[in-house]
N, C-alpha and C positions, 0 to 999 in steps of 0.2 A: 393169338397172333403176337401179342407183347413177348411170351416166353422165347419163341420158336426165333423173333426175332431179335433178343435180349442174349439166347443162344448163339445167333450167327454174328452178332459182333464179340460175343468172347472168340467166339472160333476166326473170326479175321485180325483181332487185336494178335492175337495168339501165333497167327501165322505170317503177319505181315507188318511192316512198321508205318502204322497210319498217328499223323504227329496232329491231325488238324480235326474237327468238327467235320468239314466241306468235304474232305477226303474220305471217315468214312459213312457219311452218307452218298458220295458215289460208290464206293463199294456195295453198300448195303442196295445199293439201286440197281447195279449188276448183277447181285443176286436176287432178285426180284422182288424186292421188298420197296415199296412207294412210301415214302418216310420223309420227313423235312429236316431242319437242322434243328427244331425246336424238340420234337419228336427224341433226336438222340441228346440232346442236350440232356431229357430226362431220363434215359436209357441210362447216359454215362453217371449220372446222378445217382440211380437207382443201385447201378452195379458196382459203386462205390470205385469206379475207373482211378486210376491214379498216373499221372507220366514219370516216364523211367528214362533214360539215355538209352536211345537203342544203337545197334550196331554202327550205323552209320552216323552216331555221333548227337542227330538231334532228340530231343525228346517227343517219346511216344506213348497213345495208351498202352496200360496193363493192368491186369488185375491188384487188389493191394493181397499183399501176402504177409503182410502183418497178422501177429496172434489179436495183435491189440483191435483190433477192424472187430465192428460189429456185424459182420458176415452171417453169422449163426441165425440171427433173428431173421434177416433176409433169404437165408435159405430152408431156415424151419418154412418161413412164408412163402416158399415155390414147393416145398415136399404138398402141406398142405394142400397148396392151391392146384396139383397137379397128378397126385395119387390116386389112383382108383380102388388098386385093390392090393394085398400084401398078400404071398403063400407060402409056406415053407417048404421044403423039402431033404430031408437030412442037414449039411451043413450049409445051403445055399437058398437065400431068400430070392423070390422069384418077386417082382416089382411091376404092376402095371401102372400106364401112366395116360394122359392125355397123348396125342396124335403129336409127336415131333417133341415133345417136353422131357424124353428120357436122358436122355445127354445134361439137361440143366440138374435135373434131381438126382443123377448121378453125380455131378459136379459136389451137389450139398452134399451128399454121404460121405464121398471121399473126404472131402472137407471139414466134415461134422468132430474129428480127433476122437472118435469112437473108439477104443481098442480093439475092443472085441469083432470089428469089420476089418477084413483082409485089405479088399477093394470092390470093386464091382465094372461090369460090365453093358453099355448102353446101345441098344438098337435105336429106332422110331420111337418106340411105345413101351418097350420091355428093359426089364435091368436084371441082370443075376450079379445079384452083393453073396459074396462070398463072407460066412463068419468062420472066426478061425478055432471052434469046434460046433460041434450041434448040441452043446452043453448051453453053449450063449446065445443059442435061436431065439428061446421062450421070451428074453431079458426084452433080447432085439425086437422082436414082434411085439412084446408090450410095448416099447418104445416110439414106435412104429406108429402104432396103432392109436394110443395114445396123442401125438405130435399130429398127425391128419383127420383126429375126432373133430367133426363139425360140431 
């Protein structure tokens, strides 16, 4: 539930200009999530949220997009906590994940400054990460595989 709903405030930070706590826990309560403000207090905490000037002038969340953010450790810790299984398939790694947690772990890969990953792509549950030959699968899957060893 923390993922899925950890998810839907990047995706409303992202889509909307919410400047306040109170603001988006009414969103997040529109989108069906029962939450308090203590609740995203540590959300915003967790997700390392930062406020930016947004269009209309006041400041709003957003992600920090700093290289210097220790991001990495925070998304090594949702690949983990969220992978089921890894597959290869020629130049494209197939990614399963927990029920609604694709989009987050998708977010860490993109994110992760991998080279050898194109991009990837996120449903529900599933990710196709594109590497940009099938020379740097094996590297990938050890990689992979490695970073979600329990």
């Amino acid at each position: 539930m923390r993922f899925a709903r950890q998810e839907k405030i990047i995706e409303l930070i992202t889509n909307h200009e919410i400047d306040t706590q109170e603001r988006l826990v009414a969103k997040l309560k529109d989108a069906g999530f029962d939450v308090t403000q203590a609740t995203v207090s540590r959300d915003i905490k967790e997700l390392q949220l930062i406020k930016r000037p947004g269009a209309s002038g006041r400041s709003c969340y957003a992600q920090n997009t700093s290289k210097e953010s220790p991001v990495n450790e925070r998304f090594s810790k949702i690949l983990k906590e969220t992978i089921l299984s890894i597959q290869a398939a020629e130049n494209i790694i197939v990614i399963k994940t927990l029920s609604g947690c694709a989009s987050a772990a998708a977010e860490a890969i993109d994110t992760s400054g991998v080279k050898e990953i194109v991009g990837s792509l996120a449903g529900d549950n599933t990710i196709f990460m594109v590497a940009e030959s099938t020379a740097a699968v094996p590297a990938l899957m050890e990689m992979f595989n490695a970073m979600i060893a329990k």
